[in-house]
C-alpha positions in Angstrom: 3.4 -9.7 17.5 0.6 -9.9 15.2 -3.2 -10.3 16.9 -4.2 -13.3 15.2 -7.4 -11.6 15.7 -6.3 -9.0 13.3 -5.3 -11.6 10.8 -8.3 -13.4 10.6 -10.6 -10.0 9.9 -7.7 -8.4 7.3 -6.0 -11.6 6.1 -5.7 -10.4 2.6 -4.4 -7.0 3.6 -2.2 -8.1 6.1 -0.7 -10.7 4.0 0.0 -7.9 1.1 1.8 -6.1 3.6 3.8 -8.9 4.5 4.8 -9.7 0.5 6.6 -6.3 0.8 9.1 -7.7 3.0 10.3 -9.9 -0.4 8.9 -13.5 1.5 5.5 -15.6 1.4 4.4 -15.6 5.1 0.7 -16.3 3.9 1.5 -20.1 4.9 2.1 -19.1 8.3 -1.1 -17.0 8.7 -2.9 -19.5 7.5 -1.4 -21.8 9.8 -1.8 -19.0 12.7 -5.8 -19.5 11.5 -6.1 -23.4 11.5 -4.2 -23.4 14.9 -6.9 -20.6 16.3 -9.5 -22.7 15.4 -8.8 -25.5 17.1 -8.2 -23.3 20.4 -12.0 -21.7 19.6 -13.2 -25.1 19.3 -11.5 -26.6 22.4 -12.6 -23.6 24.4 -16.4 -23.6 23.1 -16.5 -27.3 24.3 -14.8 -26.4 27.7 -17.1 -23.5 28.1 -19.6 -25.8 27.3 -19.2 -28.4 30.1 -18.3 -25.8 32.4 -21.6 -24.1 31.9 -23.0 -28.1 32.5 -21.2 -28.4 35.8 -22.7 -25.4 36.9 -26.1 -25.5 36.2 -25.9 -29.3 37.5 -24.0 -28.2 40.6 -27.3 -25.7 41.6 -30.0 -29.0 40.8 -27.9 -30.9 43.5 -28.3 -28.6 46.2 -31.6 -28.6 45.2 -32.3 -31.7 45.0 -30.8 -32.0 48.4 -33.1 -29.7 50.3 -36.0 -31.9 48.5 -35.1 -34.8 49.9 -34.1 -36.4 47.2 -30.6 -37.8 47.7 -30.0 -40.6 45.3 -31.1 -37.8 42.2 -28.5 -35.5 43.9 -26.1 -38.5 44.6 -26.5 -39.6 40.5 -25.7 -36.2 39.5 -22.7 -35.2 41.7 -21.3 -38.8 39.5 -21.8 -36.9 36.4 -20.5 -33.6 37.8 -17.4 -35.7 38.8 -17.2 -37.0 34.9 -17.7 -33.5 33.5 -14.8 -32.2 35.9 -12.9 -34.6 34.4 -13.3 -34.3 31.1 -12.6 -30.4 32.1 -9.5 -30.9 33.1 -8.7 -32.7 30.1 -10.3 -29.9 27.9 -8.3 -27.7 29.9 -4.7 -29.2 29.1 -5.7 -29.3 25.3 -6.3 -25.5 25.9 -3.1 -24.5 27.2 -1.9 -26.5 24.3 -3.2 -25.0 21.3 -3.0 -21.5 23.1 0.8 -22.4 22.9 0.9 -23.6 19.2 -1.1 -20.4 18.2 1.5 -18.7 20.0 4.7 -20.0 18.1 3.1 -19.4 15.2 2.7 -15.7 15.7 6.0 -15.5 16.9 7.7 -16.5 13.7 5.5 -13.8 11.8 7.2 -10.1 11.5 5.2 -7.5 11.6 3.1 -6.2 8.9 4.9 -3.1 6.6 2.9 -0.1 6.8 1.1 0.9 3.4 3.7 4.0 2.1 6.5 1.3 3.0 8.0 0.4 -0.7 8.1 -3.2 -1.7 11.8 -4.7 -1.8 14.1 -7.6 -0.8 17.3 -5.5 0.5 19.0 -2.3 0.9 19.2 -1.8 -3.1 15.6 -1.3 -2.6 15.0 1.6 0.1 13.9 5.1 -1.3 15.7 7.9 -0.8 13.5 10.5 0.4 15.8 13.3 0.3 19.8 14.4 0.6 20.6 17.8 2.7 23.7 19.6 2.6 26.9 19.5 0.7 30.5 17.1 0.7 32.8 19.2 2.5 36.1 19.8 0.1 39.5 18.5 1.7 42.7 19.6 1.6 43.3 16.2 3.2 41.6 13.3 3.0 42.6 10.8 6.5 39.9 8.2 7.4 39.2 8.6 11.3 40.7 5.5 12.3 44.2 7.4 11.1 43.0 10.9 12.6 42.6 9.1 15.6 45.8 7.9 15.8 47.6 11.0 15.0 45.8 13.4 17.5 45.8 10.1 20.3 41.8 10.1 20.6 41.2 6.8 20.5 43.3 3.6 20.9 41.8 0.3 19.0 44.9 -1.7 19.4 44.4 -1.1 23.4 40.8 -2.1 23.0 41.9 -5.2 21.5 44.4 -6.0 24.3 41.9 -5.4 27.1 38.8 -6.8 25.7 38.6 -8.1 21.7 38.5 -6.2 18.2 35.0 -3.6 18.5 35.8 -2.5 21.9 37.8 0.7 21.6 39.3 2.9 24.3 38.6 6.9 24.0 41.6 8.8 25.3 42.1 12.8 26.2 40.0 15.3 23.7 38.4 12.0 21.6 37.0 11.1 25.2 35.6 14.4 26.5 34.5 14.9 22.7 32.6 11.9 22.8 30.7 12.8 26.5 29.8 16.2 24.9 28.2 14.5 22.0 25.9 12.7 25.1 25.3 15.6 26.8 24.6 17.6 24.1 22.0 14.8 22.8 20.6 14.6 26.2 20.2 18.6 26.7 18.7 18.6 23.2 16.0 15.9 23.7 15.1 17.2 26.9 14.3 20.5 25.5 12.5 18.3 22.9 10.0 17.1 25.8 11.6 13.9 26.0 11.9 12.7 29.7 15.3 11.5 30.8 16.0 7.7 32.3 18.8 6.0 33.2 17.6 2.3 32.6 19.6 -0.9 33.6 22.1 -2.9 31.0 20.7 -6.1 31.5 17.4 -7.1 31.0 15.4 -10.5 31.3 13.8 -12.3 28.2 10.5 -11.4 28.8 12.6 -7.8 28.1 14.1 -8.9 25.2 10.8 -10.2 24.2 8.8 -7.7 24.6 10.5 -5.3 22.5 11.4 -7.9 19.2 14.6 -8.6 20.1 13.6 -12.2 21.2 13.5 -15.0 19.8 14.7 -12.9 16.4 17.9 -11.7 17.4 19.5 -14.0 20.2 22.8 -14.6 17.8 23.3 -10.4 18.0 22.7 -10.3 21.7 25.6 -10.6 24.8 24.3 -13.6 27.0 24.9 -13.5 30.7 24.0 -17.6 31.2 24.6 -18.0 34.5 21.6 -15.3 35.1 19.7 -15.9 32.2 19.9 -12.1 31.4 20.6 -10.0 28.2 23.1 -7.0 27.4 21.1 -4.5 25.9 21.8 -4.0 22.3 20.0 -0.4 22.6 18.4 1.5 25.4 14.8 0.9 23.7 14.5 -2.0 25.4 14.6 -1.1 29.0 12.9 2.2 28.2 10.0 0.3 26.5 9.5 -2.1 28.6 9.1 0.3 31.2 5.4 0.2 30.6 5.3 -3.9 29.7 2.2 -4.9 31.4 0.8 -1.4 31.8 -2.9 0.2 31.4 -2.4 3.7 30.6 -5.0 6.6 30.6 -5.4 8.3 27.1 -4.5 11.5 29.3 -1.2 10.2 29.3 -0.1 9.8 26.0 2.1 11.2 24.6 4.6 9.7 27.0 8.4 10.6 25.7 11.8 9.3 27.1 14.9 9.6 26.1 18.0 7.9 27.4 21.7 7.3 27.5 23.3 3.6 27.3 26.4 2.3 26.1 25.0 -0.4 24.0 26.4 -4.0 23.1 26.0 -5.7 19.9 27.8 -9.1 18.8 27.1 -8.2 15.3 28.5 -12.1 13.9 30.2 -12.1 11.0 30.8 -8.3 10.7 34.6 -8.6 9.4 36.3 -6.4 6.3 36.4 -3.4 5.7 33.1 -1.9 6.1 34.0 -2.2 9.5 37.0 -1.0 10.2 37.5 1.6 12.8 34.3 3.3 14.3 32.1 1.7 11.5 31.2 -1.4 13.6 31.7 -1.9 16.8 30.3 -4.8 19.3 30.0 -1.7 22.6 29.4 1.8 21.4 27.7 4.5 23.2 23.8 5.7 21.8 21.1 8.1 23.5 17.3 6.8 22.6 14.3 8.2 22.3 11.0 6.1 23.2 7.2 7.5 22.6 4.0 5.6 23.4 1.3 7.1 21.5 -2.4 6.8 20.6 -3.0 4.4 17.7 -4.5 7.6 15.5 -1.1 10.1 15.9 1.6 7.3 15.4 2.4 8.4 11.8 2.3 11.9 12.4 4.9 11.3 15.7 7.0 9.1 13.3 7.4 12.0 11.0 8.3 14.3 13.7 10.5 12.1 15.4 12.1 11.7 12.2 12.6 15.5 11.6 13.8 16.0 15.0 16.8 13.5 14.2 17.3 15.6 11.3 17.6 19.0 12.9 20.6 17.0 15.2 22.7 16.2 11.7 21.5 20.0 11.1 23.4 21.6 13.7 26.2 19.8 13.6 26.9 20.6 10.2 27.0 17.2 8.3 26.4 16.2 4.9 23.5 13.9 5.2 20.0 11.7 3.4 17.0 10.1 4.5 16.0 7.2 3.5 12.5 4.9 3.7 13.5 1.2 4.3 12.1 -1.0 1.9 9.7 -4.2 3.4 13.1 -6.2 3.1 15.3 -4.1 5.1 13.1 -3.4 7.4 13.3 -4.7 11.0 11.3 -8.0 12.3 8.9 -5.9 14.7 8.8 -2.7 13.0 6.5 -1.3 10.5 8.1 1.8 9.2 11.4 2.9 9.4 13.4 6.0 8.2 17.2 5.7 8.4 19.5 8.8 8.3 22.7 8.2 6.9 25.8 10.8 7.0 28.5 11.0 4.1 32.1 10.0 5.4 34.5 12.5 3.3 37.4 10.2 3.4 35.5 6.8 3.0 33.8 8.1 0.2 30.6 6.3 1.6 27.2 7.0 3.3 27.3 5.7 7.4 23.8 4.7 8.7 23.4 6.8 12.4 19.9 6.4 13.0 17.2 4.7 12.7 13.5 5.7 13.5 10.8 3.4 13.3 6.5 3.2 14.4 6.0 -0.7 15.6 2.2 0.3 15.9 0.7 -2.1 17.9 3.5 -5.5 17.7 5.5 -4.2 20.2 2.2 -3.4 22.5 1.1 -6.9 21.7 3.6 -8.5 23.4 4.6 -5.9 25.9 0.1 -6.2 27.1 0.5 -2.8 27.1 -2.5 -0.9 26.6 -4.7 2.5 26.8 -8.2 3.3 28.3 -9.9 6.0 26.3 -12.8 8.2 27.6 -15.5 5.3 27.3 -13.2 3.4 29.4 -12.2 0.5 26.6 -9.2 -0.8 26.1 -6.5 -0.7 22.9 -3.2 -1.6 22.4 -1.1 1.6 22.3 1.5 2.6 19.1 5.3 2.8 20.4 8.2 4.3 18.5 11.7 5.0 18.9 14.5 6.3 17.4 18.4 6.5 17.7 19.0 10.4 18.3 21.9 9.3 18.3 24.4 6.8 17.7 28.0 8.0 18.5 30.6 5.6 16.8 29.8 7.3 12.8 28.9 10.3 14.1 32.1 10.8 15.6 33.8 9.4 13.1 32.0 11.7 10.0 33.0 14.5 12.4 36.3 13.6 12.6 37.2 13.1 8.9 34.9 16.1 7.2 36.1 18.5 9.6 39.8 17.8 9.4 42.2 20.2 8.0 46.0 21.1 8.2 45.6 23.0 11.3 43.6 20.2 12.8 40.1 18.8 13.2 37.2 21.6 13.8 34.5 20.9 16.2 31.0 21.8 15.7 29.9 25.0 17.3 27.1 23.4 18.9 29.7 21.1 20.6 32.4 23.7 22.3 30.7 25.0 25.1 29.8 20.7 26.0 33.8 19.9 25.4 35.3 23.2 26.2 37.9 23.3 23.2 36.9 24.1 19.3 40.1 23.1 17.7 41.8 19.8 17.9 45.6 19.8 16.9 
């Protein structure tokens, strides 16, 4: 969430920023404005009579110890009306505090300055494109390479559960686990700090992190607990440190984590989603840094890199791109996908995404750091997917398939303890 504080010293840069999401969000800040000044206003006049109350309050006792009871008695009337009119101030208050609120809620957060200007997808940059198609000698989209070598069963997922819930079997099961481990290993020798967060979270969880009220149509709802299945393990993680005052000597914290991760993803039908393309549980491990305000650009890059050296090692065909103000996510303000080419879909698969919230995220988590002079700012957080499984597996599958069977990744055989599938 925006500080409205923010807004009102860098309303014409912030609302640039915002024009590169494609939309015209200066109504709401000026809104955001109008509905601040009536909460200044209404708490100047409360201040106001409480300052009143309490100067009058000392002349009674005074007054008192003069002898002079009917002065006294007089003003403990008026105290009695101020107190009053107090209480009234102090309803108004806790009213336009709200409406400020809901305004601020409805505004994304502002696109940091390298982020291009755009309306969708079409209009992300590509930043850069690393390695090379593999050639095929065949050509089988997963979904059919899974059937044929019995790795993973969607017709069983369907029976047990719905369409988006598949069921790993034999070597597409243990391939998948050594695809966690792996991630795990690799992020902890990254100096990422591993967690094993809950599932569920509350909505002062879900919004926290963004994913409230934005996103309540893509989350799982348990109603009769009022909880949330997580649609990504950056939620627990982050919120880890919601309502938290951190030393400066503690940043850079870094965690990583493994969750399966649930997402209804409405109105996700055809073919785009066939298989491991889309899927409503799928398995991700996350990694989470809270930074100081000054590095959080510099982390985002390395984060980013770090993702890259992953798609590195196990040999894939893939680009990075910058997300355009359009495509970009409600809280975030940068965000570099990495996409990996699927040989026998012809097409580029999105399996991570790595994005600096700056402060929004911090805003509503009240989570903050004390520097050296002992003030208090609101930390950067960032996170990335490092990584999602369902594409990766599924670009592993179909450009490393051959007529003697599918090749696993070097990095991967000593985790899954075979190097061949056939």
């Amino acid at each position: 969430m925006l500080q409205i504080q923010d807004i009102r010293n860098n309303l014409d840069e912030i609302s640039g920023r915002l024009s590169k999401r494609g939309q015209d969000f200066s109504s709401l800040l000026k809104t955001a404005i109008e509905k601040d000044d009536v909460r200044k206003e209404t708490q100047t006049e409360l201040d106001s009579y409480l300052a009143e109350i309490n100067q009058a309050s000392k002349q009674i006792g005074a007054l008192y110890k003069e002898g002079k009871r009917e002065e006294a008695d007089q003003l403990k009337e008026k105290v009695s009306e101020l107190k009053s009119k107090t209480k009234d101030l102090d309803e108004k208050l806790k009213a336009a505090e709200l409406e400020v609120y809901n305004v601020l809620t409805q505004i994304p957060n502002a696109p940091g300055v390298n982020v291009p200007a755009g309306k969708s997808e079409n209009d992300n940059k590509i930043m850069s494109t690393h390695g090379e198609a593999p050639v095929l000698s065949q050509n089988l989209p997963h979904w059919e390479l899974a059937s044929k070598y019995d790795l993973i069963d969607f017709e069983l997922g369907v029976k047990i559960t719905g369409a988006g819930f598949p069921v790993y079997k034999g070597k597409g099961a243990r391939l998948q686990r050594a695809l966690i481990n792996w991630f795990l290993d690799r992020a902890r020798d990254e100096g990422f700090e591993e967690v094993l967060p809950p599932i569920l979270v509350n909505e002062d969880s879900g919004f926290g992190t963004g994913q409230l009220p934005d996103k309540e149509g893509q989350m799982y709802h348990v109603t009769g607990d009022n909880l949330y299945v997580i649609p990504t393990a950056e939620v627990p993680i982050t919120n880890m440190y919601r309502d938290v005052i951190l030393n400066s000597s503690d940043l850079p914290i870094k965690n990583c984590g493994y969750t399966p991760c649930f997402r209804r993803e409405a109105g996700s039908y055809g073919k785009d989603v066939r298989g491991l393309n889309r899927l409503h549980q799928f398995d991700k491990v996350e990694i989470v840094q809270i930074v100081n305000p000054k590095e959080s650009y510099d982390v985002l890059e390395s984060m980013q890199k770090y993702v890259q050296s992953l798609l590195r090692d196990l040999g894939l065909h893939y680009r990075v791109l910058l997300l355009c103000g359009g495509d970009t996510g409600f809280a975030s303000a940068m965000t570099y996908d990495m996409e990996v080419w699927s040989a026998a879909q012809e097409r580029w698969l999105e399996v991570s995404s790595v994005s600096n919230f700056e402060s929004f995220q911090a805003n509503r988590l009240k989570l903050r750091v004390k520097d050296e002079e002992g003030n208090k700012v609101l930390a950067h957080t960032l996170n990335g997917s490092a990584l999602a499984l369902p594409r990766i597996l599924a670009a592993l599958l179909e450009n490393n398939q051959s007529e003697e069977g599918i090749r696993v990744p070097e990095v991967l055989v000593p985790y899954c303890g075979f190097d061949l599938i056939s």
